[in-house]
C-alpha positions as CSV (number, residue, x, y, z in Angstrom):
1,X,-77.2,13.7,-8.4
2,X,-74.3,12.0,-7.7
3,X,-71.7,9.7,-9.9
4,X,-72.8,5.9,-9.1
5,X,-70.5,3.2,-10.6
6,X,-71.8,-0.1,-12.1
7,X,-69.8,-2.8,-13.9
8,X,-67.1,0.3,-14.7
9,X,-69.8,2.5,-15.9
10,X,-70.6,5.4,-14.6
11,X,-74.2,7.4,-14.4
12,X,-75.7,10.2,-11.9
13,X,-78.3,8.8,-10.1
14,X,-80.3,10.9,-7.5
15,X,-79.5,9.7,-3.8
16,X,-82.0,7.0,-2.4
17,X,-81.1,7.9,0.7
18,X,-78.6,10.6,2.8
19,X,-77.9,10.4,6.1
20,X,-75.6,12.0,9.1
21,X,-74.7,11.0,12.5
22,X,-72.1,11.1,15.5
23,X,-70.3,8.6,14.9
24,X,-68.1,7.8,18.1
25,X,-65.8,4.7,16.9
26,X,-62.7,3.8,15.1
27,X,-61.8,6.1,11.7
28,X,-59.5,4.4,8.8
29,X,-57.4,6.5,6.5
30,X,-56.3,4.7,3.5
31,X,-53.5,6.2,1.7
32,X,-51.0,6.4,-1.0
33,X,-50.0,8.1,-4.1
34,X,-53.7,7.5,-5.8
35,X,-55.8,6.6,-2.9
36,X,-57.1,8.7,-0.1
37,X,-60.0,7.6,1.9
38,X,-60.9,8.8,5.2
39,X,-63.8,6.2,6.9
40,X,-65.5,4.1,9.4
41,X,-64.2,0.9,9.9
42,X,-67.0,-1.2,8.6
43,X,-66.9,0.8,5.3
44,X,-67.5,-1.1,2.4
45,X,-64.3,-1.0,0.1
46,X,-64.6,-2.1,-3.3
47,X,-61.5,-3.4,-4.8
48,X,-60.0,-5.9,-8.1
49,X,-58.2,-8.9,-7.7
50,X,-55.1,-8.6,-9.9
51,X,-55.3,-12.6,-10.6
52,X,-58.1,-12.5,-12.8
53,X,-60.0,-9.3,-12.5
54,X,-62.6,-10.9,-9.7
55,X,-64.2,-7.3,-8.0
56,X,-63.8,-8.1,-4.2
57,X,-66.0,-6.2,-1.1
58,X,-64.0,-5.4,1.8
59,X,-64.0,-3.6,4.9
60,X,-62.0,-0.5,5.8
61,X,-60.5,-2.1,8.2
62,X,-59.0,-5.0,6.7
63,X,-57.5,-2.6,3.6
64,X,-54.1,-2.9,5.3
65,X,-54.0,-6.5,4.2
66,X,-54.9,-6.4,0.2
67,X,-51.7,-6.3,-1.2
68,X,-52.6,-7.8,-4.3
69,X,-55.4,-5.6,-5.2
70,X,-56.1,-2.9,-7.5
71,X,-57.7,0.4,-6.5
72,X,-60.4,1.5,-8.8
73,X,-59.9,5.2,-9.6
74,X,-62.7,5.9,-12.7
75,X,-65.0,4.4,-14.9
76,X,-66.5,5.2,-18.2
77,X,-69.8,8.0,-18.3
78,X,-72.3,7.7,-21.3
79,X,-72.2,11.3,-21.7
80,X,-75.7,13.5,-21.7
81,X,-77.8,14.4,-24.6
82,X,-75.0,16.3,-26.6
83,X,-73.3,19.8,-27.0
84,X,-73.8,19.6,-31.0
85,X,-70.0,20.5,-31.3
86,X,-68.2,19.3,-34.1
87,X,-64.3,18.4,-33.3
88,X,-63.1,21.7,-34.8
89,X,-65.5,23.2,-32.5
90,X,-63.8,20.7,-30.2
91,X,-60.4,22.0,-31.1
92,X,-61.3,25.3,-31.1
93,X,-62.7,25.5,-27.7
94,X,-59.5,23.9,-25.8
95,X,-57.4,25.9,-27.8
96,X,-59.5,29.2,-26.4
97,X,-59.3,27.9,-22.6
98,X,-55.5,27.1,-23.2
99,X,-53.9,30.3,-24.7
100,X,-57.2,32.5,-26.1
101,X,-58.8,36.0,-25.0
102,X,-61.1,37.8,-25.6
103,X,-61.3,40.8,-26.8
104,X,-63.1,44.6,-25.8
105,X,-66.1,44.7,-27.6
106,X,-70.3,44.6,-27.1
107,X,-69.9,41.1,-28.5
108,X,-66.3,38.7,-27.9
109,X,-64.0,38.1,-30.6
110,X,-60.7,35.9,-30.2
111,X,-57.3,36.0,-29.8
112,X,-54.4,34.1,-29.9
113,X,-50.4,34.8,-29.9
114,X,-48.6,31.0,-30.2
115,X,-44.7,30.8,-30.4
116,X,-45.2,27.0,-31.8
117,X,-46.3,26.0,-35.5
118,X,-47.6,23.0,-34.3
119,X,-50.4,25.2,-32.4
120,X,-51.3,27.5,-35.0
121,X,-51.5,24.7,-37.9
122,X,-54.3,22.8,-35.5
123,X,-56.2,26.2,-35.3
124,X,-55.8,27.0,-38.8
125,X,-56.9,24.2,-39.4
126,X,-59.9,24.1,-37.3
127,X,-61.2,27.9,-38.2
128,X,-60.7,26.8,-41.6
129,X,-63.1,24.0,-41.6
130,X,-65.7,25.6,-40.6
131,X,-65.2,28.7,-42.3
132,X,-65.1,31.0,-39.4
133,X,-63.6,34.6,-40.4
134,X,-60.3,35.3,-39.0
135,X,-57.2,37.1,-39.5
136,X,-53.6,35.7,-39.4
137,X,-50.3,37.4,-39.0
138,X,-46.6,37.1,-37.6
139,X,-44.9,39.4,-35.6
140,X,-41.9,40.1,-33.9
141,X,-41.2,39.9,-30.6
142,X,-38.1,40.8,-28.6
143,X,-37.2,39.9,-24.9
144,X,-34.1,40.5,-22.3
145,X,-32.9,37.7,-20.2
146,X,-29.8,37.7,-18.4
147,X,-28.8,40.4,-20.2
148,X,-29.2,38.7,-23.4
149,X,-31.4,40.1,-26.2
150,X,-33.7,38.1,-27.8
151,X,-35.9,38.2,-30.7
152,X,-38.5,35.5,-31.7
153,X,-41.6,35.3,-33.8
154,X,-45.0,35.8,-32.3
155,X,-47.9,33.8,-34.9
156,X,-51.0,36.4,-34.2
157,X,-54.7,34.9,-34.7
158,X,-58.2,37.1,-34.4
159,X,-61.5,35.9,-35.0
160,X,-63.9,38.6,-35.6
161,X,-67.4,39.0,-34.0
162,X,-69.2,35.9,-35.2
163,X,-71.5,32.8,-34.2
164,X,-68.5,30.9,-33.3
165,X,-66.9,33.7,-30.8
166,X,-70.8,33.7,-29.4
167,X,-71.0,30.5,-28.9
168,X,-67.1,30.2,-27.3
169,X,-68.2,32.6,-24.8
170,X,-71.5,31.1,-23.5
171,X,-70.0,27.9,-22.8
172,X,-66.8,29.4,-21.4
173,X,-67.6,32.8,-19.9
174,X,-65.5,35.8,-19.7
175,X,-62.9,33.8,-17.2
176,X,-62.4,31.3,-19.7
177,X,-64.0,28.4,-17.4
178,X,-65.0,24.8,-18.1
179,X,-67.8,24.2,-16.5
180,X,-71.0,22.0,-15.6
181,X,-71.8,21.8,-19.5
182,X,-69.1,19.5,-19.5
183,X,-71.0,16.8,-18.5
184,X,-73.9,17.5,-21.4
185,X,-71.4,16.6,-23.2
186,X,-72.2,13.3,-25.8
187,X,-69.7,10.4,-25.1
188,X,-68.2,10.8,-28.5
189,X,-67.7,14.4,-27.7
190,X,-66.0,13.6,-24.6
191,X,-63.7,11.0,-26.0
192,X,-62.6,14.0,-28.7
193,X,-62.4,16.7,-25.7
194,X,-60.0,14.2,-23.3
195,X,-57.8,13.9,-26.3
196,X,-57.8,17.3,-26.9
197,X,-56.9,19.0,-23.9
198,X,-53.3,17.3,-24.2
199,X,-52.3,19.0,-27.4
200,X,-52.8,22.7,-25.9
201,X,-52.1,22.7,-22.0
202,X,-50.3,19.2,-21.3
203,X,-48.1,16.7,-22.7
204,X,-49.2,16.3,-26.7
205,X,-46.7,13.0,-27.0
206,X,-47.6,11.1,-24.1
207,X,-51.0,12.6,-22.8
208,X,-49.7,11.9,-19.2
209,X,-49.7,15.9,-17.7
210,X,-51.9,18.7,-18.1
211,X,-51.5,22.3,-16.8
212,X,-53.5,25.3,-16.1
213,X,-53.1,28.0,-14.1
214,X,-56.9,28.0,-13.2
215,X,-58.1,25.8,-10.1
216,X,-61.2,25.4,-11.5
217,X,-60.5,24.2,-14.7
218,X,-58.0,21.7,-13.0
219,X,-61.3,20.1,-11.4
220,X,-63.3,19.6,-14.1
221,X,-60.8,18.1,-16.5
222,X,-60.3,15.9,-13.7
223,X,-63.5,15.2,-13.2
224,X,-64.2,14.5,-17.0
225,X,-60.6,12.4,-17.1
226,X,-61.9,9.8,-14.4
227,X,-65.4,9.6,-15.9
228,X,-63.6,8.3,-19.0
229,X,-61.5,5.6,-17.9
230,X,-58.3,7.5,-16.9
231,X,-56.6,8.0,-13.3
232,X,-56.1,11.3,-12.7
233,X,-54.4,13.2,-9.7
234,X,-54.5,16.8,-9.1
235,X,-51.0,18.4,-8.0
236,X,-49.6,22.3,-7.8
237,X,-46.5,23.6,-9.0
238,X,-45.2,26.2,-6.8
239,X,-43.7,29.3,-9.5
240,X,-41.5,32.0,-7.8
241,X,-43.6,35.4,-8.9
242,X,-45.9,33.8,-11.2
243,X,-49.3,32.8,-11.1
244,X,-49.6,29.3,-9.2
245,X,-49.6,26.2,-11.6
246,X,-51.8,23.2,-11.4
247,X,-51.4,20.1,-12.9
248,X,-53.3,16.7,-13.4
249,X,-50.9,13.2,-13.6
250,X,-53.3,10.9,-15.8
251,X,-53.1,7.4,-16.8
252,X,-54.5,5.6,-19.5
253,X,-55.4,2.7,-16.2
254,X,-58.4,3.5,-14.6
255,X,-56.9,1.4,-11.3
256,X,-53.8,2.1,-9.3
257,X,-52.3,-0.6,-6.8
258,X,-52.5,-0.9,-3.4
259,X,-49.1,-2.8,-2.4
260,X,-48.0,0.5,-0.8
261,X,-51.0,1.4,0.5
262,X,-50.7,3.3,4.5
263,X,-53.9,2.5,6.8
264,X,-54.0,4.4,10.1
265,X,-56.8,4.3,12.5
266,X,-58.2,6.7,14.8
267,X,-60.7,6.8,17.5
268,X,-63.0,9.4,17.6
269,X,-65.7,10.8,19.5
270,X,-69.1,12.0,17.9
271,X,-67.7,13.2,14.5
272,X,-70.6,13.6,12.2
273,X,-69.9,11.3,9.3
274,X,-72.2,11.0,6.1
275,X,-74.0,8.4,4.0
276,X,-75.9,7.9,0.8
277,X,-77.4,5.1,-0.9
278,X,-77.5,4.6,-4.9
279,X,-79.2,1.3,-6.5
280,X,-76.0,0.4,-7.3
281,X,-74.3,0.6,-3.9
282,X,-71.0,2.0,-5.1
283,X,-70.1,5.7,-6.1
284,X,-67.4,7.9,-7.2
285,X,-65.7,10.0,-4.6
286,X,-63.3,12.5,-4.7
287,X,-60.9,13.3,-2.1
288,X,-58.0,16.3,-1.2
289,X,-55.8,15.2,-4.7
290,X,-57.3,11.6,-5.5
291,X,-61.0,10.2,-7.1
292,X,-61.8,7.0,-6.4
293,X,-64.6,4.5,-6.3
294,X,-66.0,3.0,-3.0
295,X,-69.1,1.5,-1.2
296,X,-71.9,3.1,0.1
297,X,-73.2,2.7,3.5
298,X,-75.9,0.5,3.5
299,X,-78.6,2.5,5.5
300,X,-82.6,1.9,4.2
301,X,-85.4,3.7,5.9
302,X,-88.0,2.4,8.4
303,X,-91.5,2.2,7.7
304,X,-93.2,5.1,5.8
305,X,-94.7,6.7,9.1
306,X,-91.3,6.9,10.6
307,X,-88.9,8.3,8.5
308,X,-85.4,8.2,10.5
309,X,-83.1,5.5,9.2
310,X,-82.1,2.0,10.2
311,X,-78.9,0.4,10.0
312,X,-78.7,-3.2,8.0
313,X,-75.5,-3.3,7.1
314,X,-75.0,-7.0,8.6
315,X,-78.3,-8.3,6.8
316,X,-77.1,-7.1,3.1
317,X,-74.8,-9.2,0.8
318,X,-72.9,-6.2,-1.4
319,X,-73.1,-6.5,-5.3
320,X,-69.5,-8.2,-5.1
321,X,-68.7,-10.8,-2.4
């Protein structure tokens, strides 16, 4: 399935149609800090006026000349039939991707070590609710740097072998991974999870940056970001003898402008591009650093008894004109 967009919402739709062919002709590339597109030059781009909101259809090659359009970078997913988590399963479940592990035994149990209050009062809080069994205590902790000794205080929580640690585990795996199960996720449980993430890996004041040191987990909150109305953009953060860092710049806009945009074009010779067709004609790509939403190629099949594919693109009107 892939992610079509309609109206700003977002569903997965299984393909109508996907195609490849040598293509010898001209390639765009659209670029700048939020957009990067790589297409033919007939490719349907699907852009917002900024004076009054009007969706416009235009080709890649004529990109270089919307100045005074927006970019759409997301929409807004339904969500799928439900997790049954509550919020402080919610809570619970960032805060074990963010700073938890797991510890040796036949079945996991949890551990945390947080240096600020603000973190252990939200778990508290959460394992409290719902009555999970834990333990709680502070320690010290002393460190050297520069010479200079330091002591601090290290806030220790376990949860013990319980439904809660099973259920941690089979969504999150011994790597502590978000995954596909993600997207099973109800929309309500999606809005809570997007907020979420901020207050254990990111920026908790203005929910503009989130961090993790896992690639993987980068993706998907990406990928769960733009199907809930935020612009998000992947980055790194090169750390001398530590672990690499990757980020996510978000937005509360799910649009970015195009007055700087760069367009290039390129002649090629036989490079096999790909098409797809969705009812909607417009889906949700990704791209190197950047998600965005674009046209389809508009491609429909010949007659039943011969199945290769037959280009219309000058005989259709797209869904915005």
């Amino acid at each position: 399935a892939v992610a079509q967009w309609e109206g700003g919402n977002i569903s997965f739709e299984k393909p109508l149609l996907v195609t490849s062919r040598a293509y010898s002709g001209v390639m765009v590339a659209v670029k700048n800090e939020h957009i990067d597109m790589r297409v033919t030059a007939d490719h349907r781009c699907l852009l917002i006026k900024r004076s009054g909101q009007v969706p416009v259809v235009i080709s890649a090659a004529d990109y270089w000349q919307q100045h005074r359009h927006l970019q759409i970078n997301a929409g807004v997913y339904g969500g799928g039939r439900g997790l049954d988590l509550t919020a402080h399963e919610i809570t619970i479940l960032c805060a074990m991707q963010a700073d938890g592990c797991w510890g040796n035994s036949v079945r996991p149990t949890m551990q945390w070590g947080f240096n600020k209050k603000r973190k252990v009062r939200r778990l508290l809080d959460a394992l409290n609710a719902i009555g999970a069994p834990y333990s709680y205590r502070v320690s010290q902790r002393h460190t050297v740097f520069n010479g200079q000794s330091y002591t601090s205080k290290s806030h220790v929580i376990l949860v013990g072998v319980c439904e809660l640690s099973d259920t941690m585990q089979s969504l999150l795996g011994k790597e502590e991974e978000f995954g596909s199960w993600l997207l099973e996720m109800s929309r309500s449980e999606l809005d809570f999870f997007c907020a979420e993430l901020f207050l254990w890996d990111g920026d908790s004041v203005g929910k503009n940056r989130w961090y993790s040191t896992v690639s993987a987990n980068v993706d998907w909150a990406q990928a769960v970001l733009a199907l809930s109305g935020r612009r998000a953009r992947r980055g790194q953060l090169a750390r001398s003898g530590c672990k690499n860092l990757f980020s996510l710049g978000v937005s509360l806009n799910n649009y970015s402008h195009t007055a700087n945009v760069v367009c290039s074009r390129e002649y090629v010779e036989r490079e096999t591009v790909y098409c797809l067709s969705v009812p909607s004609s417009f889906v949700v790509i990704r791209r190197n650093r950047d998600v965005m939403v674009t046209g389809q190629c508009q491609n429909f099949p010949r007659p039943s008894d011969d199945p290769r594919p037959v280009k219309l693109r000058s005989s259709v009107i797209p869904l915005y004109d």
